[in-house]
N, C-alpha and C positions, 0 to 999 in steps of 0.2 A: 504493500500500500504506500509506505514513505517511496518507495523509487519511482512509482506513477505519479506522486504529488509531485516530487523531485523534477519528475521529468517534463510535467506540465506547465511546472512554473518558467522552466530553462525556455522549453515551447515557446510561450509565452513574451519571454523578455528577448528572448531571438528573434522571434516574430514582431515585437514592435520596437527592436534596433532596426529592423530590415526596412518598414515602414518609414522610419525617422527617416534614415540613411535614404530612400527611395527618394522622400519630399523632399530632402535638403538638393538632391542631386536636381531634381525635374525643374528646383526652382532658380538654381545657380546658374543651368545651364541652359532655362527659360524654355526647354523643350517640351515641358506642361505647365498649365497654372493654373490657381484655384478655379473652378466656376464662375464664370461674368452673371451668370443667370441666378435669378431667385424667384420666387414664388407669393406675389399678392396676393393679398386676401379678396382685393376688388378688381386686379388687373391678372391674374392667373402670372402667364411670364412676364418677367421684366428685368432688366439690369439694374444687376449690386451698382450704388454711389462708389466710384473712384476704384474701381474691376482695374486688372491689367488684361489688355487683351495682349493676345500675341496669336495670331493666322496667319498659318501657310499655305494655301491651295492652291488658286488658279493664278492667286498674286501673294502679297506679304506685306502685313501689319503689326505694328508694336506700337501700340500705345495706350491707353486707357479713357473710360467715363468718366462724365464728369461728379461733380461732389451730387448735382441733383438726378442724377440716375440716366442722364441721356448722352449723346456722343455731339462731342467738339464743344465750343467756348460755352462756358458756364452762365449762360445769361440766367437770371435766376426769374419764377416768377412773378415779380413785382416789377411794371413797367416805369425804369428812373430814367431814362432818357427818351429825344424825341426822334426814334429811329423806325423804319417800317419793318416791324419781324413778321417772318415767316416761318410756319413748320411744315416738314419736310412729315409725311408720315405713309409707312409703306412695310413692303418687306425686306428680305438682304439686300434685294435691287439697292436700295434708299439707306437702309443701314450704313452698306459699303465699307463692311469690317474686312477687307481684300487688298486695299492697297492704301500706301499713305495718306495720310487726310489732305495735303494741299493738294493732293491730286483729284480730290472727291467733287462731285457738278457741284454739290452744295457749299462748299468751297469756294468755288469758281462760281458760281452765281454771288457768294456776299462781297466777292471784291470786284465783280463788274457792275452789278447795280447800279452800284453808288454812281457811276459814271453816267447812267443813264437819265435818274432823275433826281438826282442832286442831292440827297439826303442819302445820310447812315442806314445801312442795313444790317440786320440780326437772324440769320439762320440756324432754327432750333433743329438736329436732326433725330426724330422721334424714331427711325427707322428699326425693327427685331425682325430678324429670320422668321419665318414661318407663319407670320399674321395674313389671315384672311381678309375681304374688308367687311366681315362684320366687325372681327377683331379690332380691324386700325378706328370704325367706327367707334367700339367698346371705349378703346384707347383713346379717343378723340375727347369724349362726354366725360370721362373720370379723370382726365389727364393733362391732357395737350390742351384741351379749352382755359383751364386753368392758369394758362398762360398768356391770356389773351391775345391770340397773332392773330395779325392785320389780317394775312393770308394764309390760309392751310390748301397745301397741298396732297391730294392723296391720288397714289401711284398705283393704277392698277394693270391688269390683264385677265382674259378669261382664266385662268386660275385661279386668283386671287375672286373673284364672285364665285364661283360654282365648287370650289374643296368643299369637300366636309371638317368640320372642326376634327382635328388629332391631338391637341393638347390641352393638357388641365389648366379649366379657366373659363372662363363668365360665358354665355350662350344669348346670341340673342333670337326671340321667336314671337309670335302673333296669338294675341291671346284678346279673340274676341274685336278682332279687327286692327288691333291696335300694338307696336313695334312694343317690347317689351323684354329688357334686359335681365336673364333670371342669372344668378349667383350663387346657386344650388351648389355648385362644386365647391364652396369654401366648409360644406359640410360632409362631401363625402368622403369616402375610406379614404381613399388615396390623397386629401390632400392631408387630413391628419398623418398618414405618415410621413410624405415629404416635409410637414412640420416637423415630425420626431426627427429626420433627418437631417435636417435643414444646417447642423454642422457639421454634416460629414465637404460640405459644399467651400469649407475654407483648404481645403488639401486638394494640394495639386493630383496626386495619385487617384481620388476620386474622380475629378473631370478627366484624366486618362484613360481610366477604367471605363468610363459612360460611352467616351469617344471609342473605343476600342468595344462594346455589347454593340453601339446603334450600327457600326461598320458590319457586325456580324448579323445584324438583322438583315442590312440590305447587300447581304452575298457578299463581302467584301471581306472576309477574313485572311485570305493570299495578301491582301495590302496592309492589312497590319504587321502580318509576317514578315513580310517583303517590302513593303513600299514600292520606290519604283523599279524592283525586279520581280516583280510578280508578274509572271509571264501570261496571266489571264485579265491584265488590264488592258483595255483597251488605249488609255493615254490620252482621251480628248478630254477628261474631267468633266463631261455632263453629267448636270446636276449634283456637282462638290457638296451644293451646299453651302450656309455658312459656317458650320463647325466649332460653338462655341462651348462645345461640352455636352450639350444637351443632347445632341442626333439630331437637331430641329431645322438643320439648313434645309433652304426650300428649292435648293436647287435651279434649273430651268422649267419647270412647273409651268411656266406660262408656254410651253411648246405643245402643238399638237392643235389637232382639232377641237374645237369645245363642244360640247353636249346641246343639244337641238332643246328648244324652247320647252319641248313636252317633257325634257328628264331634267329639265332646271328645279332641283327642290328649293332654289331659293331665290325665286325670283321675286313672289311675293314679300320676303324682306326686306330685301336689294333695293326695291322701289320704295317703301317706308323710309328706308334708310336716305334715300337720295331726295325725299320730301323732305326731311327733317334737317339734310346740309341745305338745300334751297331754303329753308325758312330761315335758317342763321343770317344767309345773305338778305334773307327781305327784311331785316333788323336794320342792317347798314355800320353794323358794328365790328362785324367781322366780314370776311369773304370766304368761302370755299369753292376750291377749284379742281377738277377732276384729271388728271393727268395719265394719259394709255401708253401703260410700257409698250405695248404689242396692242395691234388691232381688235377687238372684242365685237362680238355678235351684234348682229344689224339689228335687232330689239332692243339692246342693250343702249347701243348708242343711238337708235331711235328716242329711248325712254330720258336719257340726259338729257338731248338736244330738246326734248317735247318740254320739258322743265324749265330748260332756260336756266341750265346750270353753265358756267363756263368750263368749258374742254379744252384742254392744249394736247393733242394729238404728234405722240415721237415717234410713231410707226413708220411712217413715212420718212422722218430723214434720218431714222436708222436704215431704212431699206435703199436710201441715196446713199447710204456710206458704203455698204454693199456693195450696191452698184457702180462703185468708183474704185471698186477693188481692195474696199477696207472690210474687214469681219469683227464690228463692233465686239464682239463675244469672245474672240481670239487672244489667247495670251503669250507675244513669239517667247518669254522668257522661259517660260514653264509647259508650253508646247499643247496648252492645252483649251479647251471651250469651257466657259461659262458666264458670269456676270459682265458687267457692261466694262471692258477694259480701258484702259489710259484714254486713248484716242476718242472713246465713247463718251468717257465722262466729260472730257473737254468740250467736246461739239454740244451738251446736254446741257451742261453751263452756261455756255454762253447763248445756247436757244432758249432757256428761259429767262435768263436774263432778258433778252431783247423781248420776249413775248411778255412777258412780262414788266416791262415798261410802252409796251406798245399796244394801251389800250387794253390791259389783262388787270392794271391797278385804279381801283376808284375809291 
């Protein structure tokens, strides 16, 4: 009996020198780090205040959130100067945790701006992996309105309408005609446990770990092995993701054909929802503006246009960059396809900017 004690204890303290020894290496050499993500009671995901990120995919980022939970300059919720802010609100598209921030549109929109109409600009960028736009909407009402910007922008594609929710967090549905935000998940099983868990989330070895199940879920187990000698990768990086620990990158998700008016289960929200941004605007206090990564269903952009929301449409001069022999999606460093690269983000910047001074601000 003493040599099992004996030997469980030895167990034990071996196994978390190993541990120790594991985190100190993953953080030194910044090859893992803790969790950027955490878990709202009213917002389901969202990023930890002052996270380090560090992504390597289809491009490479090292840096971190800011003190109030969102990415790049710290403007805080209280409006102290006389500047036009804007939020940015979306999925990785708009995140843009992929390559350095001066490179990012949202970037390159706050420093051309100013050029245009002569006044200070403030670009909040609300952007997380894997938000639907009921989600960016959720996030909009609890969140980002809070902030009161001039302009919100939200970036969508037929993916981003027609997913079904895959992550723990608020739902929105129709109850009796009427748009209706339930938050039933801050009392089911799972999120009490990710409570109980909720420190396992400061160890870098745990976000390695998460990174290393969700690659196993989506057949990728040879690239954890291997990396880039897994001889069953293909090497164009569709659908990377953003990869911030969770498994929650949403990849290229806006590719492919979208689903016919009759299998939309949610189109009846969709339209609730693009009522209730129209009404902000008929206030005159705020603006919201609807912005198409990728071109979207002729119902769809029927249902905008019939509203009289304003649209800034980037299908088209992504598809001119194309067509000029540039692959907006292309990354020559890392050889591979996904988010909107270097070239992309520039041209994206500086087209909202001008659309945006041109008749987009009132």
């Amino acid at each position: 009996m003493k040599k099992k004690i004996a030997f469980m204890v030895k167990f034990s303290l071996a196994f978390t020198v190993s541990l120790v020894v594991l985190e100190l290496f993953l953080r030194l050499t910044q090859i893992g780090l803790p969790s950027t993500i955490t878990i709202d009671e009213k917002l389901g995901r969202k990023f930890k205040p002052n996270a380090r990120i560090m992504l390597a995919a289809e491009g490479f980022r090292l840096g971190k959130t800011n003190k109030y939970g969102y990415t790049g300059t710290p403007y805080p919720p209280e409006r102290n100067r006389d500047a036009l802010r804007i939020a940015l609100v979306g999925d990785s598209y708009v995140e843009g945790h992929y390559l350095p921030e001066r490179y990012y549109f949202g970037k390159i929109m706050e420093e051309k701006l100013p050029g245009f109409i002569h006044r200070d600009v403030e670009v909040l960028n609300f952007g997380l992996a894997g938000l639907n736009f009921r989600r960016m909407y959720i996030n909009y009402t609890e969140w980002v309105a809070t902030y009161k910007p001039d302009i919100t922008l939200f970036f969508i594609a037929p993916f981003d309408l027609l997913e079904k929710e895959t992550h723990l967090g608020p739902r929105c549905r129709m109850d009796n005609g009427s748009l209706v935000i339930s938050y039933d998940f801050n009392r089911s099983r799972s999120y009490k446990i990710r409570e109980k868990l909720e420190f396992l989330r400061i160890f870098s070895f745990y976000s390695l770990f998460q990174k290393a199940y969700a690659m196993f879920r989506l057949g990728r187990t040879g690239g954890i092995l291997l990396g880039s000698l897994n001889p069953f990768s293909d090497g164009n990086g569709e659908g990377s993701g953003e990869g911030n620990g969770e498994g929650n990158g949403d990849g290229n998700g806006d590719a492919g054909n979208p689903p016919s008016m009759e299998n939309d289960d949610y189109l009846e929200i969709n339209r609730e929802i693009f009522k209730k941004l129209r009404a902000v605007n008929e206030t005159g206090k705020s603006r919201n503006i609807i912005v198409l990564k990728t071109a979207i269903p002729a119902y769809y952009k029927d249902m905008i246009d019939g509203m009289g929301l304003p649209l800034i449409d980037l299908s088209g001069e992504l598809e001119k960059m194309e067509s000029e022999g540039i692959d907006p999606y292309y990354w020559k460093a890392t050889k591979k396809r996904g988010h909107w690269n270097h070239e992309a983000q520039r041209m994206i910047g500086n087209y909202l900017a001008e659309r945006l001074s041109h008749g987009e601000i009132k």
